[in-house]
N, C-alpha and C positions, 0 to 999 in steps of 0.2 A: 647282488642282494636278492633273496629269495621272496616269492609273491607273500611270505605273511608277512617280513619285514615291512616292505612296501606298503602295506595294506595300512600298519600303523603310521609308519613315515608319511601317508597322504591323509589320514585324520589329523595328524597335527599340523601338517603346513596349509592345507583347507581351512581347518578350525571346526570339523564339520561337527563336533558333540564333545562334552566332557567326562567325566570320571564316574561324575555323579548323575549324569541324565540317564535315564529309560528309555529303552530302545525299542519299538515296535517292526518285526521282521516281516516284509511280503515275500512269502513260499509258496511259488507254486510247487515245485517238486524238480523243479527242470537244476540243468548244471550251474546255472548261473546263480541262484537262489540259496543250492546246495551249497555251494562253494562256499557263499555269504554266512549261512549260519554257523557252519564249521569256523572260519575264520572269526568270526564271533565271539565265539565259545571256546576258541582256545585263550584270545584275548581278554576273557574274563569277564566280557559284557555285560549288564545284566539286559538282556534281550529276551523279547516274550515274542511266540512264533503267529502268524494271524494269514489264514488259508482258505480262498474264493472257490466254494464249487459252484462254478455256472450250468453243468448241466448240459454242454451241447455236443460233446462227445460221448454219453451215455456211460459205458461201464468203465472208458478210460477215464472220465474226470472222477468217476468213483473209488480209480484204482488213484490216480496222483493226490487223492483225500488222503486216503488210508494212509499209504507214504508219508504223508509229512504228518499225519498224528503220530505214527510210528517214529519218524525220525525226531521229532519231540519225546516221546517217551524215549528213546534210546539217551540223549542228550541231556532228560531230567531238564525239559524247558516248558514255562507254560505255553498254551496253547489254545490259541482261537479258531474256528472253523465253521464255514456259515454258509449254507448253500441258496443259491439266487435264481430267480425263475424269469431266467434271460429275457430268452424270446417274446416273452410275453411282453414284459417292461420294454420290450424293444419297437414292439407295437403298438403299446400305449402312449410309447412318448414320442414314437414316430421316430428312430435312434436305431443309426444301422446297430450290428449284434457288436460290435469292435464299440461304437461307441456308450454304445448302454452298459459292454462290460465295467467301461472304465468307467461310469459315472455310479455304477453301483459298486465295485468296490473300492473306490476312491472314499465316496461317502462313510460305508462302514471303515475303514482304516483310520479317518477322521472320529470317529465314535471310539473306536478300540482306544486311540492318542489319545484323546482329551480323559477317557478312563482311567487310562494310566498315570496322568499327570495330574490327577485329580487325587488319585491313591497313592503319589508321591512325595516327595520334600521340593523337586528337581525339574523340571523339564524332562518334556516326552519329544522324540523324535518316529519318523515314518522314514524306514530304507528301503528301499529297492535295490534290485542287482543289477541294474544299466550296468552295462560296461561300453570300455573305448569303441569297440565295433557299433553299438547302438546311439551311439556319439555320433561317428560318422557318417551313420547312416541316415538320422536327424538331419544334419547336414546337406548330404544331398536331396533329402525330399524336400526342405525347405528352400534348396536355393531351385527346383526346380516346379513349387507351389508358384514364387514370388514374391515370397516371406518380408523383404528388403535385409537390411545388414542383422536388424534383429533376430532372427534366423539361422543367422553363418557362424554361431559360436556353439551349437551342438547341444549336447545337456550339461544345464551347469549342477554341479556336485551339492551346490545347497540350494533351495527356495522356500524360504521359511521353515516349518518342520519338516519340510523333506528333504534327505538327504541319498547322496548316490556314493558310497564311499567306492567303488569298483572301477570310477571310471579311469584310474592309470592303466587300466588291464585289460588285453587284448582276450577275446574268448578263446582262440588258444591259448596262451596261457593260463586262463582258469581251466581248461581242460588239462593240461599238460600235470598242473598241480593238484586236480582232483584225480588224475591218476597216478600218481606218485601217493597220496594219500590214502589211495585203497577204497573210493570215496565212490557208492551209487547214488543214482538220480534217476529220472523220468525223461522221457523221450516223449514229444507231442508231436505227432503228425502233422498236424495242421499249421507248423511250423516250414513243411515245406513245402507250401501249396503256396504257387507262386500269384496266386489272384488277391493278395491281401500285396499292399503297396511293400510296406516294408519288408516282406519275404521277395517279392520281384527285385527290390536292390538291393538284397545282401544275395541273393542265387543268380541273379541273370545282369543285374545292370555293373556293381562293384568287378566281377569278374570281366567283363566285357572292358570296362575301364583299365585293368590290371593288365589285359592282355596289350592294350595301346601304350601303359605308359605302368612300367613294374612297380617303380615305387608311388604307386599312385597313394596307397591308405594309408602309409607315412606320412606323406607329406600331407592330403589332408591330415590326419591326426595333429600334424605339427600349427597346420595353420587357427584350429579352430583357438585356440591361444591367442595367434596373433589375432584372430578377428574378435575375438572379446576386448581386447586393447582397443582395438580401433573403435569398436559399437562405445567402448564410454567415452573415447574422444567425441562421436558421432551424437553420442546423446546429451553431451554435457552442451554442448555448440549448439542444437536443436532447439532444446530446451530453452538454453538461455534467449533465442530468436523470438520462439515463441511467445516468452512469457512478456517479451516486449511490442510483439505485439497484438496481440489478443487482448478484449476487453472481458468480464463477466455479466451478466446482467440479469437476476435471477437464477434460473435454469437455462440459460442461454450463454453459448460463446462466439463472445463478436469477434470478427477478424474484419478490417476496414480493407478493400478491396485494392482501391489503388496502392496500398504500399506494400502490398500480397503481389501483386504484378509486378509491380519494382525490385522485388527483391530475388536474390541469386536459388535458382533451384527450385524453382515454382512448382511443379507435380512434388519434388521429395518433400517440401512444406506440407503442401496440400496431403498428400497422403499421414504426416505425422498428425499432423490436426485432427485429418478425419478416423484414423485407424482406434483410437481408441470409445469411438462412439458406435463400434462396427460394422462399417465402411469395408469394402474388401479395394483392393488392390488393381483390381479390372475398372473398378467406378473414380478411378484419378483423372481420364480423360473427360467425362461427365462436370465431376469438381470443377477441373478448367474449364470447362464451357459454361460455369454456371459465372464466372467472374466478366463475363462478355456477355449474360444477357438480358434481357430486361426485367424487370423486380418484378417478384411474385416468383418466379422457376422454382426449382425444387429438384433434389434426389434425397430418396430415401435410401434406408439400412434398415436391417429388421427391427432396430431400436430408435432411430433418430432421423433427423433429417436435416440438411443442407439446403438455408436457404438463399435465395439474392433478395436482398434488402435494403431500397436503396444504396447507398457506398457500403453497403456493409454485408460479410457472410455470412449467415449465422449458420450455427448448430445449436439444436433443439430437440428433447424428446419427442417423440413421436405422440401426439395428446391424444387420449382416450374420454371422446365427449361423453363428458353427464349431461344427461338428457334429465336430472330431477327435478320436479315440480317443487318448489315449496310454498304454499299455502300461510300467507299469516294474518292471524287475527288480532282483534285489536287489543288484545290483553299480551300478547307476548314482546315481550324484551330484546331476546336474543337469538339469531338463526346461525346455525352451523351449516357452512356448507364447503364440501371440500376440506382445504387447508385454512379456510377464511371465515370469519366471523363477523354478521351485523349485528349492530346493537343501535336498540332504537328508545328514544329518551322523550315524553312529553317535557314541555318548555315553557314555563309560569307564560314566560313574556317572547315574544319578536326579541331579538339581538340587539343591538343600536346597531352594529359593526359584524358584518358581511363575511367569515374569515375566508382569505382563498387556499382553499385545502382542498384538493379532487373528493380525497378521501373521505369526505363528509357533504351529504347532502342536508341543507337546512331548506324545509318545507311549508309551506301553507298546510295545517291539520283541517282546514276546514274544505280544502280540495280533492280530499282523499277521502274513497271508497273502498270501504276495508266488504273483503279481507284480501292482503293486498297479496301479488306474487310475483314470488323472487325464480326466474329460470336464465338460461341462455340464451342469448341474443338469437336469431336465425332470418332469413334472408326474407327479405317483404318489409321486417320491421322499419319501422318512422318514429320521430317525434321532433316537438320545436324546441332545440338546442336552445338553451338559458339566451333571451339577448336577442331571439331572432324571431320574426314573426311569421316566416315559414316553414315548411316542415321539411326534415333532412332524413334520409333513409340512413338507418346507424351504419350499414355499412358501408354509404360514402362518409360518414362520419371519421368510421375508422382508419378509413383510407387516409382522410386528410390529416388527420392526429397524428400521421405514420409508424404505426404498429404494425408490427410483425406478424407474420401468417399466425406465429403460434399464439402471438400477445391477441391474438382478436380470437384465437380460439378458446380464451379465457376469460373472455366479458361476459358479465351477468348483466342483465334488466332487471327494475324493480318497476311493475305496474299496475298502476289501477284501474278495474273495471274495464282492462282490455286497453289503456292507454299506459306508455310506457311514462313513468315518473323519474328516472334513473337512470341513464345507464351508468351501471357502478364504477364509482372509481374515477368516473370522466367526466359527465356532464349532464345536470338536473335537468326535465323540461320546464320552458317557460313557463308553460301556464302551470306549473306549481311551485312557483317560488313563492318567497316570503316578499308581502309589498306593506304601504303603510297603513292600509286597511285589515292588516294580520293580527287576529286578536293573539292566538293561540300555533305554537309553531312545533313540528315533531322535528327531531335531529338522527341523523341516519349516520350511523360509522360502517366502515369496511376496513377491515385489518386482519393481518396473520392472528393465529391464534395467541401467539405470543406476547403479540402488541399490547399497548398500555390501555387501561379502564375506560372507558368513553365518560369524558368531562364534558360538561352542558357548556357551550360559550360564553365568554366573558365571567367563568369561575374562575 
């Protein structure tokens, strides 16, 4: 069967696009791209061509422009082309050049797709020309990253709107067919400069492999199959463990320690847990030390954190203190802060009935000196807990209430005149509670924005 054959034959057993969707083409100019829009275009596609000059080869990236606007006019295909000022963005964002390319025109291929699918009936797709060699090569960086089994199945042909239709095809063979075709393309030096990872294992490491063992790319080729079988056996198993036993709680995910130790494959746990909060694969032996030691530990990720918490491990965002004042006077109602909302209510009368709700502080009015302020708890602070006649630093408070590093990194106080009245959500001070001598009473809620009206008690 000949490479166009094939080409159709693996869109339908994939299922990678329909008859009627819109096809967005990444060309650079090179053989692999080439090959792709030809085969395209013979199959009737409606494919629209979209071409990255980044500019770091100078007059060559200027010359692989020109090429695929030409080879779009010769083809009578539209055509996109957009030049990007690499380096610069590379430095801005602190992004080696390899990964700033991709994030800038990954981003524009996303704008082109959504254009097209916008001016469509149909669905828009994003292809590139991976082929099976780029597959395998995938392969071995990630099994020698540390990737785990998610890793070892290569590129897969679909991930949502993107599509790899080339990967049954060895790049010899797309050469063997673009020269039987009669077919040019572009040559990129920087292709074989072996200090770029993926050009070091397709020119020095794969060969070096091949000379040990011949049928080596075969056989990989053959396994990355079997290892996608196995990764959904591996993920469905995973999964199902986890989801039994992890708890949620907010933005938090609990995992209860002892039955994390109990169970089969502790680091492969530990890393599946962690890896999607981004954890790398080096901080698993960290993870297991954090289930041995005493509360309060911690590792971080650039985004989150693992903590030991009492029997429990949590993972948790990484919290970003607000340090805001808020100021409030005695005409206002309602304060926004964060994701949370007080709401403060004068009250004809004292309550008969006390309700016990965190969420609501019910106050003596005639105790408070406005204008009161709402901030963030911080270390020094006191006050006498509702009940108690002496005073408690809130952060042995917090301790004792047993909240989580990140759970106390999200308390607010409400005080007046430099005396804490609140700490929200958990516990009034004493001396301003409502007693039988309360003529007049204010009512304090604290609730997501969502939450329901603040009702005056006993309505």
């Amino acid at each position: 069967m000949d490479l166009f054959s094939r080409f159709i034959e693996y869109i339908k057993d994939e299922e990678l696009f329909g008859s009627k969707d819109r096809l967005l083409l990444a060309v650079s100019g090179g053989l692999d791209s080439v090959v792709l829009t030809h085969l395209c275009r013979r199959a009737g596609f409606p494919v629209t061509l979209a071409h990255c000059n980044f500019g770091l080869r100078g007059g060559e990236s200027d010359g692989d422009a020109t090429f695929v606007r030409q080879l779009a006019e010769t083809l009578g295909l539209p055509y996109f082309e957009k030049s990007f000022p690499t380096q610069a963005y590379a430095l801005e964002q602190k992004l080696s050049i390899q990964e700033a390319a991709r994030e800038l025109r990954y981003t524009w291929f996303e704008e082109l797709r959504l254009q097209l699918e916008e001016a469509g009936t149909g669905r828009a797709y994003l292809l590139t020309a991976h082929h099976l060699d780029d597959s395998i090569e995938t392969l071995l960086i990630n099994f020698f990253k540390g990737t785990g089994i998610a890793g070892l199945h290569g590129i897969r042909p679909k991930n949502g709107k993107l599509v790899r239709p080339l990967l049954f095809a060895s790049r010899a063979e797309l050469e063997a067919w673009a020269h039987a075709q009669g077919l040019r393309w572009r040559e990129d030096r920087s292709n074989q400069d072996p200090k770029y990872t993926r050009n070091a294992v397709r020119l020095e490491l794969l060969p070096a492999i091949e000379r040990v063992f011949p049928g080596a790319r075969a056989n990989l080729a053959a396994n990355i199959g079997r290892f996608a079988e196995v990764e959904q056996l591996y993920r469905a198993s995973v999964d199902l463990r986890i989801r039994k036993m992890t708890r949620v709680s907010g933005a938090e995910l609990r995992v209860p320690v002892r039955q994390l130790l109990k169970a089969e494959a502790v680091d492969t746990l530990l890393w599946e847990l962690a890896r999607p909060f981004g954890f790398k694969p080096g901080q698993v032996p960290g993870l297991r030390a954090l289930l041995q030691s005493a509360p309060g530990r911690y590792l971080a990720s650039g985004t989150h954190q693992a903590v030991r918490h009492g029997a429990w491990l949590l993972f948790a965002p990484l919290g970003v203190p607000d340090n805001t004042v808020f100021v409030i006077d005695k005409t206002e109602e309602r304060v926004l802060f964060g994701t949370q909302l007080l709401q403060m209510q004068v009250l004809p009368a004292a309550p008969a009935v006390l309700p016990a709700d965190p969420q609501l502080a019910l106050l003596d009015a005639a105790t408070l000196d406005y204008p009161l302020v709402l901030r963030r708890w911080k270390p020094g602070d006191y006050f006498y807990p509702l009940g108690m006649r002496k005073k408690k630093k809130v952060a042995r408070f917090l301790i004792d209430s047993k909240l989580s590093k990140t759970q106390k990194e999200q308390v607010w106080v409400l005080e007046s005149h430099k005396r804490i009245v609140w700490v929200v959500g958990h516990r009034i001070d004493d001396r301003f509670k409502i007693t039988a001598h309360t003529r007049k009473a204010i009512s304090v809620r604290v609730g997501p924005l969502s939450g329901p009206p603040n009702d005056a008690p006993g309505k």
